[in-house]
N, C-alpha and C positions, 0 to 999 in steps of 0.2 A: 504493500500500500504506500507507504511513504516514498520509496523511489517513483514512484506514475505521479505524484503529488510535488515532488523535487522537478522531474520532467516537464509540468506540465506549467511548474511553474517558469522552469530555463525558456519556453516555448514563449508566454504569455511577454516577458522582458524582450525575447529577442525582436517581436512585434511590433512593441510599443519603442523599440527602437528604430527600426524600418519605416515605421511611423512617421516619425520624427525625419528620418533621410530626405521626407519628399518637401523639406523646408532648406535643403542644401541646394543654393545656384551658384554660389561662389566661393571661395577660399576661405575669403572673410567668416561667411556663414561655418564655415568645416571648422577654421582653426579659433574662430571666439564668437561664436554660434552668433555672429553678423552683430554684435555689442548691445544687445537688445534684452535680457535676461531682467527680472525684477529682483527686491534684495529676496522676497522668502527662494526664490530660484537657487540666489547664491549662496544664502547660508548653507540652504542645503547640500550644495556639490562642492562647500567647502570641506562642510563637515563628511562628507563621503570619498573626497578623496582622500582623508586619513583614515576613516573609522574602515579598515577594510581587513585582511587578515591578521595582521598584526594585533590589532586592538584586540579583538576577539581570542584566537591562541596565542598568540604569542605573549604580551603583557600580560593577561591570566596567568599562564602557566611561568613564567616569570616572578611575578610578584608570589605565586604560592612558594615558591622555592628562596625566593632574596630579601621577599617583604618590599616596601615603598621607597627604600632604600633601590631595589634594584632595578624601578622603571621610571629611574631621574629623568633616564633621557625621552622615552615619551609613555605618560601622555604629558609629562612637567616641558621639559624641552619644545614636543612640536607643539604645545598648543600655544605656549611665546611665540614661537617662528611665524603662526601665522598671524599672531596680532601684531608684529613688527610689521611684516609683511604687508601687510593690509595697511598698514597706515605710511611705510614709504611708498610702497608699489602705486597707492590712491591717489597719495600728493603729488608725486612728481611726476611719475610715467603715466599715470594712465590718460592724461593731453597728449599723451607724444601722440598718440592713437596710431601705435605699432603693433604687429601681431605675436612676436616673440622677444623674448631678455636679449636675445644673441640680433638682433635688431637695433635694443638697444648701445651695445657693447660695440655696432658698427658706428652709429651717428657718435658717440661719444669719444669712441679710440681710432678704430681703423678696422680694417676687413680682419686683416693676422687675431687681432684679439677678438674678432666675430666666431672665426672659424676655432681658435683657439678653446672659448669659452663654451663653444657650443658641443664642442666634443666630449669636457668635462663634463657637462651636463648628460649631454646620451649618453656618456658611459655607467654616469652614475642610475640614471636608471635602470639599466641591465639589473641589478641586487635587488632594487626594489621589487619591480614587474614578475621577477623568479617567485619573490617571497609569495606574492598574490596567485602565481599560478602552481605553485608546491600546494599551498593550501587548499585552491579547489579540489587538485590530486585526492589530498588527504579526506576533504569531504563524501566524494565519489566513493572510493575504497569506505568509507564508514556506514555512508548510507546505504552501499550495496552490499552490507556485512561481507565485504571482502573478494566479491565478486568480480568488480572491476579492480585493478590494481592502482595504487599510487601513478605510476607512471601512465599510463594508460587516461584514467580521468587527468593529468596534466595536460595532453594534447587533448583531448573533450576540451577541456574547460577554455582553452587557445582558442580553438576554432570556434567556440560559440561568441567567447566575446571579441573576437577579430571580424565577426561575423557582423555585428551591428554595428560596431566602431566605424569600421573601411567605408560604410555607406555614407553613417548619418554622423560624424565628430562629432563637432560640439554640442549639436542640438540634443543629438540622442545621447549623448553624454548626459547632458545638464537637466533633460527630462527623466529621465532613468533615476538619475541620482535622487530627486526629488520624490518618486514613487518608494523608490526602494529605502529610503532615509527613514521613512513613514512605515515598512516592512519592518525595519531592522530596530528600529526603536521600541515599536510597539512587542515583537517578539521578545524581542531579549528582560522589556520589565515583565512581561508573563511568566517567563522561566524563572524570575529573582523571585517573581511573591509564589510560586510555588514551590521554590528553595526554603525563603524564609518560614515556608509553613512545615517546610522536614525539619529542620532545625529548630523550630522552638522560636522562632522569631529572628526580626534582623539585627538585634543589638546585640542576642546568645553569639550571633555569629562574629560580630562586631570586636566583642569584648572576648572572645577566643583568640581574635587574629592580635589582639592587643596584648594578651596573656602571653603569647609565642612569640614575643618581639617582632612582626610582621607590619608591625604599623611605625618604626624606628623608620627616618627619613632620611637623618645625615647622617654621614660614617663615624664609627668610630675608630679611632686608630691615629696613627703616624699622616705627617702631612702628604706621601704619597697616598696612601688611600684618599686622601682630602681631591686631588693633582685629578686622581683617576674618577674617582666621582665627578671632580666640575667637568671634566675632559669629555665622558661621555652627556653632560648634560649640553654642551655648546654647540659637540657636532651636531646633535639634530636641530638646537636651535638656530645658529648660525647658517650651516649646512645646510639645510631645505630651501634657506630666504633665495638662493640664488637657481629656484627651480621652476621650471615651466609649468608644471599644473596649479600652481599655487599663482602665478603671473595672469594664468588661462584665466585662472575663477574672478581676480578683480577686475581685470579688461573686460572682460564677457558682461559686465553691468551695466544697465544702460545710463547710470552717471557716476560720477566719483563720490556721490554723498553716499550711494547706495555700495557702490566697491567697499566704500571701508566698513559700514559698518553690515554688511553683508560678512564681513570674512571675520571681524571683530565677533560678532553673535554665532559666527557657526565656528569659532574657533573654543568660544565660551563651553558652546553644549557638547564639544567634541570633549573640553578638556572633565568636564561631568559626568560624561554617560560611558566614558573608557572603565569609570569604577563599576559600574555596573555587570559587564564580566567578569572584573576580579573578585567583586561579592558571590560569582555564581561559583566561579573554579573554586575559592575556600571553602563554599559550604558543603564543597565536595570532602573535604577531607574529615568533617564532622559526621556526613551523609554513611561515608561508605569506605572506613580508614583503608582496611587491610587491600582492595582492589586499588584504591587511590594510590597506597606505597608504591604498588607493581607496577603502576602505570608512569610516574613518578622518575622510577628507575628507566623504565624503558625507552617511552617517547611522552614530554610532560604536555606533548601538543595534542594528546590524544585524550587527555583529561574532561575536559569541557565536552567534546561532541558523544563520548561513552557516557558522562555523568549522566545527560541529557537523555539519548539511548534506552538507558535500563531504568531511570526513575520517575519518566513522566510520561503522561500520555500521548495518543497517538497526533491528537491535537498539538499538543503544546512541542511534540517534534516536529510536525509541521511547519511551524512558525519559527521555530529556532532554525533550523535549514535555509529555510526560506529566507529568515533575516541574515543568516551568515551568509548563502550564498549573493543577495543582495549586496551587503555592503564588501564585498570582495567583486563583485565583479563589475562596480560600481568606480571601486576603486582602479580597479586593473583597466578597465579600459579606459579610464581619466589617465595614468602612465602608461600608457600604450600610445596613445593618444599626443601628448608632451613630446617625448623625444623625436616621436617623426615628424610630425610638424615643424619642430626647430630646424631639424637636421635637413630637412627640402624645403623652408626658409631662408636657412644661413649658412650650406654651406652648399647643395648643391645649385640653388640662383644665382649663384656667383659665377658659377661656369655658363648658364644658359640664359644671362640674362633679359634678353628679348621672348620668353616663353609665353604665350597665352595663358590667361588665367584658365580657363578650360585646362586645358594642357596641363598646367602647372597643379591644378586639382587631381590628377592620377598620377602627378610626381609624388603627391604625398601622401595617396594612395596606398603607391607602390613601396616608400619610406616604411609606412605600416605594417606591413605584408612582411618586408623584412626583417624590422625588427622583433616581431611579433616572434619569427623562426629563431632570432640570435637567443631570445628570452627563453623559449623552448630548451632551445641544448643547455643553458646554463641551470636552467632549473630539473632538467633531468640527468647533470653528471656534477651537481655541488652537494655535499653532508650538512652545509651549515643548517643551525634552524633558522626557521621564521624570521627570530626576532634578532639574529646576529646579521643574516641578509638585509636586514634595513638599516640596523645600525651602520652597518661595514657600508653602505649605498653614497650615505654624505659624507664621508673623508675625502670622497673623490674634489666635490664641489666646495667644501670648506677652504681645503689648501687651495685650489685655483682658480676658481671663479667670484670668492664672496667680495674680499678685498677691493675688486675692480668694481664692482657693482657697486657698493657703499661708497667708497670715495667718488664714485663717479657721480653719486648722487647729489654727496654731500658738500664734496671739497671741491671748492672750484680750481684748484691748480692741480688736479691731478693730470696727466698727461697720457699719451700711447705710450711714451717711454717708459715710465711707472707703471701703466698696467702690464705689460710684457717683462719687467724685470718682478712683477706681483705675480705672475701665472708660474714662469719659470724658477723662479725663486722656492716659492708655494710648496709646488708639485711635485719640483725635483728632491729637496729637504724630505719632505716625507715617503716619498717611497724609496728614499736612501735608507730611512731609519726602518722605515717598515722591513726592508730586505735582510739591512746588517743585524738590527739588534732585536728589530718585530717585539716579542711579547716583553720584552726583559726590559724594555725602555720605561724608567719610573715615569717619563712624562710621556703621554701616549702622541705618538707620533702626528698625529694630522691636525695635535695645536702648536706644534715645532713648527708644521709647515705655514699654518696659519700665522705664526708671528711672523718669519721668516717672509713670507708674503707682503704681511705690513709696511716692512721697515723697505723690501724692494720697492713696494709703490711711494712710498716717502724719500728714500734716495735717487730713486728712479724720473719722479719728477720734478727735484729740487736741484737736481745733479743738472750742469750744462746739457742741452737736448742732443744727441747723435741721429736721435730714430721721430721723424716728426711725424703729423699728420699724415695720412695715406692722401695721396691729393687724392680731386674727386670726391671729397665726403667730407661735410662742414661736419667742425666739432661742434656737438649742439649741447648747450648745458640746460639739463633743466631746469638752472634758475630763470633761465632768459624770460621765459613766461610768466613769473610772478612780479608783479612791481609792487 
């Protein structure tokens, strides 16, 4: 029963996706669903391009194991990044009324650190978009008690949402996400109050996780532990700001009053409703110890969807599927979505510049298709879990894209020469350290590279200039528009 009801429900999304397709005539519409979006639209595809497998198992099964202590870096981290985000992305860029960051990084520096920057960014999705499609894997294999395989439901789960993506972007993006926000919300309080009604209530459960030191936030210990806690709290906050889907959601608004606080309110309820799965995975461990140990041990991602499984009705699994599957594929194809659009933006218009928009629309198409395959092999030949694949995602864009982006925002002298000795600098610094010393380094590597970064963009543009404007391409500063 429940898989024809999971079916039936992947069927009814992919529709109301296709739906959605026949409102794409142009690029504009594909890549920021034509700027037209109201705020409840974008809170909610704010809030869904994070609440996607991560929040669900991964921080669940996380915080059972580390306590609030071990999921500093999200939901603490990303749900800052988006309200940073949301309020430089609103004030400065969203006038430029460009479709991608790597747009930006062209008017402000030159092509080099277009193409430069844009690459960080699609690389770093590759970690991300895995974690989201491992996860559907994992739901497939659970819902079909083992039928289908992990592997198996990860190409399923590609093809479905490559499926509505490739037609309908942004629209069916930003439609979807709004249906399914409303799925995945209302599921998941379902599952908690009939958690809280096995346990005795929500405080029994509350004041256990408090008993178990579960609810401890800041480390104790030596100022290394201190190092490595802020370390992983920056990368995701820092590290996302300089990311395309997050850029998508405030552009996609049909003004800047509604951008910011559109990403302001869906960053709020993102950063609220993440506890909501970690009350449901705890109350596992009061529910049903001796199964939860062994699960615990084996795969702790497999917690939440078994708890669910054997202790609730056929209904309320209905719903919890339904909303997991929701806000994952909700999410995946919002970073599905991100990288290809940049990437036949800003680096392949450079080579074809005279391409029709028509034309130019099955470049990015085609961008999709592709990367959809690279995310495929990486997520069917990497061991990490979930939640280290997201983590590990923004190192990439911390060390070499964040730097350029904020000064470029902020500081009017920053130069092409400073951003190119900020990416290089960045980049290289840290997967020096990552390679030589990797886990052993007391300061974790991708805030080395991010200082490093810093001080290139500060000597970089204060140093006599060698490397100037790219001609062809006014430096545009954002302030120029406010008087």
């Amino acid at each position: 029963m429940l898989i024809w009801f999971v079916v039936a429900y992947l069927l009814v999304s992919v529709g109301i996706g296709l739906f959605a397709a026949t409102r794409v005539h142009n690029t504009k519409d594909f890549a920021v669903a034509g700027r037209s979006l109201p705020w409840p639209v974008v809170m909610a595809t704010v809030f869904a391009t994070w609440f996607g497998a991560e929040a669900v198992f991964g921080v669940s099964a996380t915080f059972v194991q580390e306590g609030l202590g071990g999921v500093v870096a999200d939901p603490f981290g990303s749900s800052m990044c988006l309200i940073i985000a949301g309020v430089l992305f609103s004030r400065y860029l969203y006038m430029l009324n460009i479709i991608t960051l790597g747009d930006f990084y062209r008017m402000r520096y030159s092509r080099t650190v277009e193409v430069l920057t844009t690459i960080c960014i699609v690389v770093s999705y590759l970690g991300w978009v895995a974690a989201q499609i491992k996860a559907l894997g994992l739901i497939f294999y659970v819902v079909s008690n083992g039928a289908v395989s992990q592997e198996t439901g990860m190409i399923l789960g590609t093809a479905i949402v490559l499926t509505y993506t490739i037609f309908g972007g942004m629209f069916s993006v930003a439609i979807l996400d709004f249906v399914q926000m409303a799925v995945s919300m209302g599921g998941l309080m379902f599952i908690a109050y009939i958690m809280s009604g096995k346990t005795g209530g929500t405080m029994n459960v509350i004041d256990h996780a408090a008993a178990a030191g579960k609810l401890q936030f800041f480390p104790k210990g030596d100022v290394w532990t201190w190092v490595a806690f802020f370390g992983a709290w920056v990368t995701m906050m820092l590290g996302s700001i300089p990311q395309q889907d997050v850029f998508q959601r405030v552009t996609s608004a049909k003004s800047q009053k509604v951008a910011l606080w559109g990403s302001v309110l869906g960053a709020s309820i993102y950063f609220c409703f993440t506890f909501v799965p970690m009350f449901i995975a705890y109350s596992a461990t009061l529910i049903d110890p001796v199964l939860f140990d062994k699960l615990l041990a084996e795969d702790s991602q497999l917690v939440l969807p078994t708890l669910v499984l054997q202790h609730t009705p056929l209904f309320a699994q209905v719903l919890f599927f339904g909303a997991v599957l929701s806000a994952i594929m909700s999410c995946s194809s919002a970073t599905l979505l991100a990288p290809s659009v940049t990437f036949a933006e800003n680096v392949v218009k450079g080579f074809v510049p005279n391409i029709s928009d028509r034309n130019f629309l099955w470049v990015m198409r085609a961008s999709l298709a592709g990367f959809a395959g690279m995310v495929l092999v990486v997520s069917l030949s990497t061991e990490a879990s979930i939640f280290e694949m997201v983590e590990n995602a923004y190192k990439v864009t911390l060390a070499g894209a964040f730097i350029p982006l904020v000064c470029g925002i902020l500081w009017k002298r920053a130069t092409n020469q400073g951003a190119l000795a900020a990416i290089f600098g960045g980049l290289l610094s840290w997967i020096l350290i990552e390679l030589l010393i990797g886990e052993e380094s007391p300061v974790p590597p991708q805030l080395i590279g991010l200082a490093i970064s810093a001080i290139g963009m500060v000597l970089g543009s204060l140093l006599p200039q060698w490397i100037r404007h790219s001609p062809g391409h006014s430096g545009v500063h954002p302030h120029a528009h406010h008087h």
